[in-house]
C-alpha positions as CSV (number, residue, x, y, z in Angstrom):
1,X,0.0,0.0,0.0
2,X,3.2,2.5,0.6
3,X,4.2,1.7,-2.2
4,X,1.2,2.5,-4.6
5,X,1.4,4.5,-7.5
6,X,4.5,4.8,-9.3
7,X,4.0,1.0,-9.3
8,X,0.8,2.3,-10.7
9,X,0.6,4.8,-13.4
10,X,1.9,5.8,-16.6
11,X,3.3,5.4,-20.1
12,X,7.2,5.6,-20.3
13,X,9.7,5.8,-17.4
14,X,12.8,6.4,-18.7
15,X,13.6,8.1,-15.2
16,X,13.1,4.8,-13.8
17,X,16.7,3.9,-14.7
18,X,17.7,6.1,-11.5
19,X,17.9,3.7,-8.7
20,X,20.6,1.8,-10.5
21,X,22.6,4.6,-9.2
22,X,21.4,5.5,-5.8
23,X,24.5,4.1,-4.2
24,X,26.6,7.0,-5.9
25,X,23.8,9.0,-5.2
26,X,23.7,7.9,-1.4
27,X,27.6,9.0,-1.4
28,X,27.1,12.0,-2.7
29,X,24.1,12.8,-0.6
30,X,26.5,12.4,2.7
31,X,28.8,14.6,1.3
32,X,26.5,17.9,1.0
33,X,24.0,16.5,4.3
34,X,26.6,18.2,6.8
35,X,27.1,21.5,4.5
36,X,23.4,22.6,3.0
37,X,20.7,22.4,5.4
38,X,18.9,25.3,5.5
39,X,16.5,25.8,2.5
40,X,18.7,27.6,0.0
41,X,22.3,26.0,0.1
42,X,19.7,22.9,-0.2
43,X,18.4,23.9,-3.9
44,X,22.7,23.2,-4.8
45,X,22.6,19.5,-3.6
46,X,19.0,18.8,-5.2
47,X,21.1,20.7,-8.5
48,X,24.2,18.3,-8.0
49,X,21.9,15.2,-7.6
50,X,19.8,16.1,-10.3
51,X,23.0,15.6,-12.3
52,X,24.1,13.0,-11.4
53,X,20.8,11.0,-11.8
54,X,20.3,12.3,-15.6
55,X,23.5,11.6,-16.8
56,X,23.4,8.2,-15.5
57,X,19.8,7.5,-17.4
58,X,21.3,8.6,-20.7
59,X,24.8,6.7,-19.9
60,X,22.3,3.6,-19.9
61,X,19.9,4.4,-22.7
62,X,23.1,4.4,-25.0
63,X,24.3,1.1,-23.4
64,X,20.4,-0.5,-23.8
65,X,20.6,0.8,-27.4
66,X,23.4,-1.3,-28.6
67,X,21.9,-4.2,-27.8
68,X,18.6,-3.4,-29.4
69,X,17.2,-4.2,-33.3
70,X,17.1,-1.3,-36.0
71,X,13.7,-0.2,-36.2
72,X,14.5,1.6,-39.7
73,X,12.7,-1.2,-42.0
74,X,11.8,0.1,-45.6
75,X,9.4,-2.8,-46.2
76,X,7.7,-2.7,-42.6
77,X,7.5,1.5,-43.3
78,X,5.5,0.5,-46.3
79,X,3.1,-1.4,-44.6
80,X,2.3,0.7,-41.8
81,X,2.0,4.1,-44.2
82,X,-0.8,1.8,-46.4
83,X,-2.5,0.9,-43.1
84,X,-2.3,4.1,-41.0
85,X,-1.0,7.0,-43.6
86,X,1.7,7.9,-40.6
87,X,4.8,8.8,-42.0
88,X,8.2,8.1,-40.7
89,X,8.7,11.7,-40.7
90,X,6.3,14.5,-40.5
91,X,7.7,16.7,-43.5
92,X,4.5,17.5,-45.6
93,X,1.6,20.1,-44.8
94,X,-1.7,18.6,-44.4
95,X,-4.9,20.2,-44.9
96,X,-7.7,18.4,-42.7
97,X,-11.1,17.7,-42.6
98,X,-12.0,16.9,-39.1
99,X,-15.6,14.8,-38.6
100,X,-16.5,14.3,-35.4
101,X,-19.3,11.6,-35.5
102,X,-21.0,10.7,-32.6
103,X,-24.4,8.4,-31.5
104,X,-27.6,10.1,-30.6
105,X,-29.1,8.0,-28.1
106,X,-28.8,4.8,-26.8
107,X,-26.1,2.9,-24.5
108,X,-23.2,3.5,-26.9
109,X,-23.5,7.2,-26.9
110,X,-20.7,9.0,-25.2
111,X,-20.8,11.0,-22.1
112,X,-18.7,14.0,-23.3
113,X,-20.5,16.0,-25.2
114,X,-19.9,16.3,-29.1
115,X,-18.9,19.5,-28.5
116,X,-15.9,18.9,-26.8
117,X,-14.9,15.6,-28.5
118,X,-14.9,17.6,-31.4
119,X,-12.4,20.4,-29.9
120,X,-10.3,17.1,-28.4
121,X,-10.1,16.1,-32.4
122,X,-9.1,19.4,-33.9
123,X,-6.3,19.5,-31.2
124,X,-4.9,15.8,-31.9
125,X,-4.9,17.5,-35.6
126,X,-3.0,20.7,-34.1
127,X,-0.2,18.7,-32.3
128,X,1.1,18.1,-35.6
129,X,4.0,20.3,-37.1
130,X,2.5,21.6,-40.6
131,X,-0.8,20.1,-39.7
132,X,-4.1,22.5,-40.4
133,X,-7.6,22.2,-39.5
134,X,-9.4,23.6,-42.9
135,X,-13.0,22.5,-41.6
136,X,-15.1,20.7,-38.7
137,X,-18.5,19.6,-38.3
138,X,-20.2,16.9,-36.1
139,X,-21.8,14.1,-37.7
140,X,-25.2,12.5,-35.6
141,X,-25.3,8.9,-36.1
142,X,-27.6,6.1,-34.5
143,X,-24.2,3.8,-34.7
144,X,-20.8,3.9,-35.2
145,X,-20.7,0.0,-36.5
146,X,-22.4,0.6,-40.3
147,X,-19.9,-0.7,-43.6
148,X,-20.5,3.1,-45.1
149,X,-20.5,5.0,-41.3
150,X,-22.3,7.7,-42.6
151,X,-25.8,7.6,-44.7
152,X,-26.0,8.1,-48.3
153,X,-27.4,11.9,-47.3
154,X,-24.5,12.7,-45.0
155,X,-22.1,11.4,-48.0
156,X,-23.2,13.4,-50.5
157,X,-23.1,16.2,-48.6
158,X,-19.6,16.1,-46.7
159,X,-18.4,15.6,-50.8
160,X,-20.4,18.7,-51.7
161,X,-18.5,20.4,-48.7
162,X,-15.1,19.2,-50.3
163,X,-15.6,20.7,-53.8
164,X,-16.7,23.9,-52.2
165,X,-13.7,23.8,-50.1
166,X,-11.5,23.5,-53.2
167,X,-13.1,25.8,-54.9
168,X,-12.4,28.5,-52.4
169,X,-8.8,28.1,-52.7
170,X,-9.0,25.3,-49.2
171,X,-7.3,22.0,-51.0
172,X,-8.0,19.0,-48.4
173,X,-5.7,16.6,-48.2
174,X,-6.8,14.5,-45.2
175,X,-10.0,13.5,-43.4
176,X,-9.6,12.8,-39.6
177,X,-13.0,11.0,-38.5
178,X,-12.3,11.1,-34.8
179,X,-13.7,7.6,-33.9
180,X,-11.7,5.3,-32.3
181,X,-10.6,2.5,-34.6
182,X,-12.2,2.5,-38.0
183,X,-12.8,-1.4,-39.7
184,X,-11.1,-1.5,-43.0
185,X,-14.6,-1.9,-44.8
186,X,-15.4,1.5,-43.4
187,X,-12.2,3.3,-44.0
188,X,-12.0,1.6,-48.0
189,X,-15.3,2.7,-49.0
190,X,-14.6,6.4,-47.1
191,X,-11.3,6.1,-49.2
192,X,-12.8,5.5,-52.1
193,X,-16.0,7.5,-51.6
194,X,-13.8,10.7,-51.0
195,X,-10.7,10.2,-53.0
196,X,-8.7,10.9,-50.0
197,X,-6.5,9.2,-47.3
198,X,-8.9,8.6,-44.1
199,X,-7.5,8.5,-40.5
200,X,-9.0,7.2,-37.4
201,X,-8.4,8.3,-34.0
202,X,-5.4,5.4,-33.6
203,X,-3.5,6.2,-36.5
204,X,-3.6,10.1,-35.4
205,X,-2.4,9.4,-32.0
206,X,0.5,6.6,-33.0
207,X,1.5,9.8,-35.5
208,X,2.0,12.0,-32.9
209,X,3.5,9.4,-30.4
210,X,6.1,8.5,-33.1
211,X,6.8,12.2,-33.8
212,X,7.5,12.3,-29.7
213,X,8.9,9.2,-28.7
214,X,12.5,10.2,-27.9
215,X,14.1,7.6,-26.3
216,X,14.7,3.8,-27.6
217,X,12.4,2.4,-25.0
218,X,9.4,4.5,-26.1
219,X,9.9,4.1,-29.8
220,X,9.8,0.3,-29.0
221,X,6.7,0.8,-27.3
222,X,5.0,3.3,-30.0
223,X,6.2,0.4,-32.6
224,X,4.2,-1.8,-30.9
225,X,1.2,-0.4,-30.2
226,X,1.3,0.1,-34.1
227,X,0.8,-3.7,-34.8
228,X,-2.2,-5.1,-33.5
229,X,-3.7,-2.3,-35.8
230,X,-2.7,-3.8,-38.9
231,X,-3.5,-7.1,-38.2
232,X,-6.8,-6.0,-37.1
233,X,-6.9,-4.1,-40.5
234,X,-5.9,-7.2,-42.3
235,X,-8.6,-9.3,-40.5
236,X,-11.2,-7.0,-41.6
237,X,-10.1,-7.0,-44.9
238,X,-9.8,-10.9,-45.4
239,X,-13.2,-11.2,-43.6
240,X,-14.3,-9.3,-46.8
241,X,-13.0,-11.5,-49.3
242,X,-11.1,-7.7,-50.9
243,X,-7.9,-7.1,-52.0
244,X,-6.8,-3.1,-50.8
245,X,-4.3,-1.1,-49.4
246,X,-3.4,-3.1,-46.4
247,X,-3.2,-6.5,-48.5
248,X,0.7,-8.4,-47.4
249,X,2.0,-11.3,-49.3
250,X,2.9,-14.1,-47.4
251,X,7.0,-12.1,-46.6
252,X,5.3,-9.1,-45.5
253,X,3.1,-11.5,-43.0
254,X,6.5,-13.2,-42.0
255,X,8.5,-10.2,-42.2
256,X,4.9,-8.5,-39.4
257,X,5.0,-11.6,-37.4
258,X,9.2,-11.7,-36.9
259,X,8.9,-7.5,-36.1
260,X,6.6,-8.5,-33.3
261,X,8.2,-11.3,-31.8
262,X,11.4,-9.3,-31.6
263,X,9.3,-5.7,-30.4
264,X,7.7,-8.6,-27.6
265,X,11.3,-9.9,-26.7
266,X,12.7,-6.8,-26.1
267,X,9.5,-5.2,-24.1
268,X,9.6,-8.1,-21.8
269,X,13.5,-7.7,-21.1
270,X,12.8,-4.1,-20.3
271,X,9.9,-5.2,-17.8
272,X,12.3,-8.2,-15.9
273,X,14.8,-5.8,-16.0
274,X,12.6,-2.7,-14.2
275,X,11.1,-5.7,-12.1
276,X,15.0,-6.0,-10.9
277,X,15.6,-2.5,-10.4
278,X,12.7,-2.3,-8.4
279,X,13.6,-5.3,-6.1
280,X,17.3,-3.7,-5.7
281,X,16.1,-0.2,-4.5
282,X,14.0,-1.6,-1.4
283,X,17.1,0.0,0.4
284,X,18.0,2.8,-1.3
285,X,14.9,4.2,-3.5
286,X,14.2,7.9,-2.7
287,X,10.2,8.3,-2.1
288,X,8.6,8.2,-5.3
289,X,5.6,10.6,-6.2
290,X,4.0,10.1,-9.8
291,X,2.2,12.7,-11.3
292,X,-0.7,11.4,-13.9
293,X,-3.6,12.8,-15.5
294,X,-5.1,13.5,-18.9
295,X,-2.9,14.7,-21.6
296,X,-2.6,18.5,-21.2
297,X,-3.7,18.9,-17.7
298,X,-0.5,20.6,-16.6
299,X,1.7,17.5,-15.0
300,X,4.9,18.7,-16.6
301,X,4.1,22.2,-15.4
302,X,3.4,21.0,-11.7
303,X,6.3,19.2,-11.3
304,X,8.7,22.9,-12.1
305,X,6.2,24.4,-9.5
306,X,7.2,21.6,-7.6
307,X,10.7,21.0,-8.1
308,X,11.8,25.1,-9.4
309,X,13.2,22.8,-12.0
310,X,13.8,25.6,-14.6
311,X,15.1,22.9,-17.3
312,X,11.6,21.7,-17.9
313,X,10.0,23.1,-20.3
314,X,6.0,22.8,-20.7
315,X,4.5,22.5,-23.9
316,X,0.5,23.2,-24.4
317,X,0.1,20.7,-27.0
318,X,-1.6,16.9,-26.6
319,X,1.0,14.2,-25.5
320,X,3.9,16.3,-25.4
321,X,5.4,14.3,-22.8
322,X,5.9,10.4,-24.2
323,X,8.9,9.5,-22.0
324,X,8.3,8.6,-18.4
325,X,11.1,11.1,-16.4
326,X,12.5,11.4,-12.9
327,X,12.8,15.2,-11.5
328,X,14.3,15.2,-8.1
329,X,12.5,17.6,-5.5
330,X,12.7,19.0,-1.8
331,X,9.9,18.0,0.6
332,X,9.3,20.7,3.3
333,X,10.8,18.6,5.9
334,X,13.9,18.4,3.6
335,X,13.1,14.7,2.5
336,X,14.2,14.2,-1.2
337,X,12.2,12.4,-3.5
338,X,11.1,11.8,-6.9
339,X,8.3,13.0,-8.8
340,X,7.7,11.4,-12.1
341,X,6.0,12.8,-14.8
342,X,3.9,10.4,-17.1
343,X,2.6,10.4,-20.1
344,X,-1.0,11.5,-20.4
345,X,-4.6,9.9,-21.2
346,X,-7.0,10.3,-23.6
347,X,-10.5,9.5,-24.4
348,X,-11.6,7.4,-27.1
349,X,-8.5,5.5,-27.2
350,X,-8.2,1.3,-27.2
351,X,-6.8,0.3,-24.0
352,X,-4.6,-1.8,-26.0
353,X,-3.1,0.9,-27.2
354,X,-1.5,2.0,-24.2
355,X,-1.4,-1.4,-22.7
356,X,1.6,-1.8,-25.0
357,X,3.3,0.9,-22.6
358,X,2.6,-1.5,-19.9
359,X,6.5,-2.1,-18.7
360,X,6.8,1.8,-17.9
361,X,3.8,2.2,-16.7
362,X,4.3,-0.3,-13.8
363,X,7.0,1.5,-12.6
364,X,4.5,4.7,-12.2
365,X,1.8,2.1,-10.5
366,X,4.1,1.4,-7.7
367,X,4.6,4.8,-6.7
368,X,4.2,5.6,-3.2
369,X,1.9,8.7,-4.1
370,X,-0.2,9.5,-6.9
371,X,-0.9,13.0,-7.9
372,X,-3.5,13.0,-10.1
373,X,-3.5,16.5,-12.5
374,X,-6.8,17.8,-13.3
375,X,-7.5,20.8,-15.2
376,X,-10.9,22.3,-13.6
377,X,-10.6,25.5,-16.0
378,X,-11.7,22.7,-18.6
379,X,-15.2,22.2,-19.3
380,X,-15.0,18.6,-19.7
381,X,-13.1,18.2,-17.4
382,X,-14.8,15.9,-14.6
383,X,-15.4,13.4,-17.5
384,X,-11.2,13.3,-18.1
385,X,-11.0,12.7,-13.9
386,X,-13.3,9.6,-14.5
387,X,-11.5,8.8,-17.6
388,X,-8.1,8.5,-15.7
389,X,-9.5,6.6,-13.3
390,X,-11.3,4.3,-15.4
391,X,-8.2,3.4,-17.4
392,X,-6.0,2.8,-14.3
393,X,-7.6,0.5,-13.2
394,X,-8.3,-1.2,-16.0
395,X,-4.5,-1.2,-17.1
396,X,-4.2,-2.9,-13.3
397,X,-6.2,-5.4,-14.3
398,X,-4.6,-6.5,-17.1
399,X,-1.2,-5.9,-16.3
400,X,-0.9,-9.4,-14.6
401,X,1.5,-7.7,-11.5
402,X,2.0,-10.6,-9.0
403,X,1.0,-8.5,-6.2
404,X,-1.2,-5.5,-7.6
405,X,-1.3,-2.5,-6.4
406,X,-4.7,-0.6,-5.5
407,X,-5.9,2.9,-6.7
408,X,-5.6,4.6,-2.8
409,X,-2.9,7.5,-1.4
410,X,-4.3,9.0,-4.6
411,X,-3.8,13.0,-4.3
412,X,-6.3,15.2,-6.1
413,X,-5.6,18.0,-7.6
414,X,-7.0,20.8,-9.6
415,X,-4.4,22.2,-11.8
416,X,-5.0,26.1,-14.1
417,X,-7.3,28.0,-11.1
418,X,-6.2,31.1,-12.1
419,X,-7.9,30.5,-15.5
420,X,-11.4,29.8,-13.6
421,X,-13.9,32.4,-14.8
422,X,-16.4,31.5,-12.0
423,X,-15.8,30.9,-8.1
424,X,-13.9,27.8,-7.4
425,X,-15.5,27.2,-4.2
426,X,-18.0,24.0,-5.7
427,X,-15.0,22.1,-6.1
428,X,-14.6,20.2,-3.3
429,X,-12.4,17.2,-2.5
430,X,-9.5,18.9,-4.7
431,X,-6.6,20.5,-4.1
432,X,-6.4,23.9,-6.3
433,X,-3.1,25.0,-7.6
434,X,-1.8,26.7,-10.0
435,X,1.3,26.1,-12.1
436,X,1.3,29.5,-13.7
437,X,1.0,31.3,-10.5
438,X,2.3,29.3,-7.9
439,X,-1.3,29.2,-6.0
440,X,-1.9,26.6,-3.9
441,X,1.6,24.9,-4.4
442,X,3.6,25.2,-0.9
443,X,-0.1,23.3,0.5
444,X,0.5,20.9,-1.9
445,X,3.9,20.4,-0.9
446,X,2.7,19.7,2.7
447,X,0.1,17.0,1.9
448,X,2.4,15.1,-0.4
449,X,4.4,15.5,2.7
450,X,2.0,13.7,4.9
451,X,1.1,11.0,2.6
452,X,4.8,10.4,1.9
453,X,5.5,9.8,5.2
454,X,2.8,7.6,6.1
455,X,3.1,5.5,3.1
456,X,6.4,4.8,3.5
457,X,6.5,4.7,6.9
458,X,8.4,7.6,8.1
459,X,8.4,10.2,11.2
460,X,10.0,13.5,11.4
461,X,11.9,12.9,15.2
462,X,14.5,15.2,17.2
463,X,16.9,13.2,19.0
464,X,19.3,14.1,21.3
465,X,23.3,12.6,20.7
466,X,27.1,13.2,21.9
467,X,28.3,16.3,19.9
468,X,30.5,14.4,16.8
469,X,30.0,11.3,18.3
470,X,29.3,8.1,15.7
471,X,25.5,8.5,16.2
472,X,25.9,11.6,14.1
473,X,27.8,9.8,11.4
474,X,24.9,7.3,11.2
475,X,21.9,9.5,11.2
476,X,23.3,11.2,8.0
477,X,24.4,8.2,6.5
478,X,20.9,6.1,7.7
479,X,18.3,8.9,7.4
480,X,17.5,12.4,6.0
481,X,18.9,14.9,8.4
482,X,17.3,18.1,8.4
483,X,18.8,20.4,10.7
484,X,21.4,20.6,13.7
485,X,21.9,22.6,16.5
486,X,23.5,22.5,19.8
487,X,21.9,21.2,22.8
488,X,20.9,24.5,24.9
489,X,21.3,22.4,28.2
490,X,24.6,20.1,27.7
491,X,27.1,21.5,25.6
492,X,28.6,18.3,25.1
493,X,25.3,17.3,23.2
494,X,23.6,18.1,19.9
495,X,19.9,17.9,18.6
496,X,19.2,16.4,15.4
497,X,16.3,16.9,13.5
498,X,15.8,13.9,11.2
499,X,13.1,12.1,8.9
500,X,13.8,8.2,9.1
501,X,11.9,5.5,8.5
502,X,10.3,3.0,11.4
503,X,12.8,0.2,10.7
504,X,16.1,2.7,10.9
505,X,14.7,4.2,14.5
506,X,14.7,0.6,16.0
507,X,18.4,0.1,14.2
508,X,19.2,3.4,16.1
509,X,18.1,2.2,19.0
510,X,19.4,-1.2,19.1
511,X,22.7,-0.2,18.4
512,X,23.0,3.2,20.3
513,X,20.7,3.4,22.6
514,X,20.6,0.4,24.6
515,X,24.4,0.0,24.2
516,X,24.6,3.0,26.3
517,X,22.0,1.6,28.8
């Protein structure tokens, strides 16, 4: 139960790779303990650790990438362009058509509103370099399942809408019907209907994923989550007895089935390998706070407010952050810890899709705290809180964790208050912050304070020792020290203010305490 959430959330932790290091970490931590421990000469050990922690991640990414395959496949890009239309670079401007359709009534139909699924679609379109959104509309449907997915009416009239579009200068050159997964009945006749290249909410998303994915551990998992989409594609198509654009002869199907089997091999190293790290940093892990919410909700910003880590740099654009990272930070009580920034949900979006990121995202669901990022200046934004949730725990589920972790120590908060144009005070339950202004963000830093400690079993204590005796030399070395000063009535003792955990107190004790009894 302490240690809950980064256990728990999120897509892509290349941060996790920083316990392998915490020994050099430890010895640089007892270094600096004796010299900064008031608030400011702490900021230049938090610097120094920082560091020293980042290097280290990229000193192992370049080791894991040696022993990894090429991705670069001229075949397999082939494929996946005739399936998805992603490219392996986005070079070329694109003029879209975004549709938004959505079900009237019934059990199927969504609880956002098609409102605000459409905005959520023209901003997927938006996170794209030389990407344009030349026209929306919202398309009523009683289902999403029909072989044409629109009537012969809302055909006829959507081409209409493309001629008068060219004829006004507004060439199209893309339609983005913002529905989940499209079968490839719909998206050949749509294809064929239109003359142009059709996109589905999957193939949008895996375009911006791969145009993020920076390390080789998230382009591994992006590649992945790109499979199962073709052979679903190619199921569809065979169940139609049609040859198209996602036909393979047999090599391609060998060439699609070897590409997975390796992509599989190399995710499950990655996950026995995090599994390791995470059974070697019992000892010496640092507290570990993940941040996760819906994408664009502001986690990236948090942790700078958190951290006054002025190297981050927040971008207002849909998955901007792919890779998992560590950012080191300063409880109030001086206790270091990690906060770990994830990467973000989204609505309307096969599980399986991010299931493939499931190897990071375990290290984020055994946190010890989760801060959960909402953005209440959205007006949608109690349907992304349930969204998050929902997809947590289903991702728990089916992650198949030996023991598995449980959604509690969850910490929620309610991220852009300053952009609230009515009175916050109906929000209850929530912690309101904001990133921008700082609002709200010491509090913060005193409840993730409190749940740190109780989930991983620490106390803030003062205890009384010899002046430069060994007990000293072992509360810096054993727990966080916080401050010193000298005992106002015995000279020849100090008082040391310390945050250690229960099992260090009774090592104190045992070998201090009732050695001197």
């Amino acid at each position: 139960m302490a240690t809950n959430f980064i256990r728990r959330c999120s897509p892509l932790l290349r941060g996790a790779y920083w316990w392998r290091y915490a020994p050099q970490v430890e010895r640089i931590s007892e270094n600096f303990r004796c010299k900064y421990t008031d608030a400011n000469k702490f900021k230049g050990f938090k610097g120094k650790y920082k560091a020293m922690a980042v290097g280290a991640e990229e000193e192992d990414d370049r080791r894991d990438d040696s022993n990894r395959f090429d991705l670069d496949d001229a075949e397999y890009d082939a494929v996946i362009n005739s399936a998805m239309h992603v490219q392996k670079r986005v070079q070329n401007e694109q003029n879209v058509l975004v549709i938004q359709p959505y079900v009237k009534w019934g059990p199927k139909r969504a609880t956002s509103q098609p409102e605000h699924q459409l905005q959520e679609a023209e901003a997927l379109v938006r996170s794209l370099p030389k990407w344009k959104v030349e026209c929306s509309l919202k398309v009523p449907l009683e289902s999403l399942e029909k072989r044409q997915l629109f009537g012969a009416g809302k055909l006829e009239e959507i081409k209409t809408m493309l001629m008068d579009l060219q004829s006004s200068g507004k060439l199209i050159t893309c339609i983005f019907i913002s529905k989940g997964t499209l079968t490839f009945g719909q998206k050949q006749f749509l294809e064929q209907h239109f003359k142009l290249p059709v996109m589905d909410r999957y193939s949008m998303v895996i375009q911006i994923l791969r145009l993020h994915a920076i390390s080789t551990e998230a382009k591994l998992q992006v590649a992945m989550a790109e499979i199962p989409y073709i052979w679903s594609q190619m199921k569809d198509q065979e169940s139609t007895g049609s040859k198209g654009r996602v036909y393979l002869t047999e090599s391609q199907k060998q060439m699609l089935r070897l590409r997975e089997r390796k992509l599989k091999n190399e995710l499950a190293t990655i996950r026995s390998h995090r599994e390791l790290l995470r059974n070697k940093r019992k000892q010496k892990a640092y507290p570990i706070v993940a941040v996760v919410g819906y994408t664009n909700a502001g986690k990236t910003s948090l942790i700078k407010a958190l951290t006054e880590e002025k190297s981050l740099e927040p971008k207002d654009q849909l998955f901007a952050t792919l890779d998992v990272t560590a950012h080191a930070g300063l409880l109030p009580c001086k206790l270091e810890v990690l906060f770990m920034d994830t990467v973000g949900f989204m609505a309307d979006i096969p599980t399986g899709l991010i299931e493939c990121f499931i190897a990071t995202l375990e290290d984020a669901m055994l946190a010890d705290v989760i801060v959960h990022v909402q953005d209440v200046s959205h007006e949608n934004f109690l349907e992304q809180t349930k969204h998050v949730e929902t997809t947590l725990s289903s991702l728990l589920r089916s992650s198949g964790m030996t023991n598995q972790p449980q959604l509690d120590n969850v910490i929620n908060v309610g991220n852009k208050v300053d952009l609230l144009a009515a009175d916050s005070n109906g929000l209850k339950g929530i912690h309101l912050v904001s990133s921008k202004t700082l609002h709200g963000v010491n509090e913060l830093l005193v409840e993730i304070e409190r749940r740190v400690l109780e989930a991983t079993g620490r106390q803030k204590i003062i205890i009384r020792v010899p002046m430069g005796g060994a007990e000293v030399a072992w509360l810096y070395k054993n727990a966080a020290v916080t401050e010193t000063a000298a005992d106002p009535n015995d000279s020849q003792r100090m008082l040391v203010s310390a945050v250690i955990t229960d099992a260090k107190l009774q090592q104190f004790r045992h070998q201090f305490v009732k050695r001197r009894g």
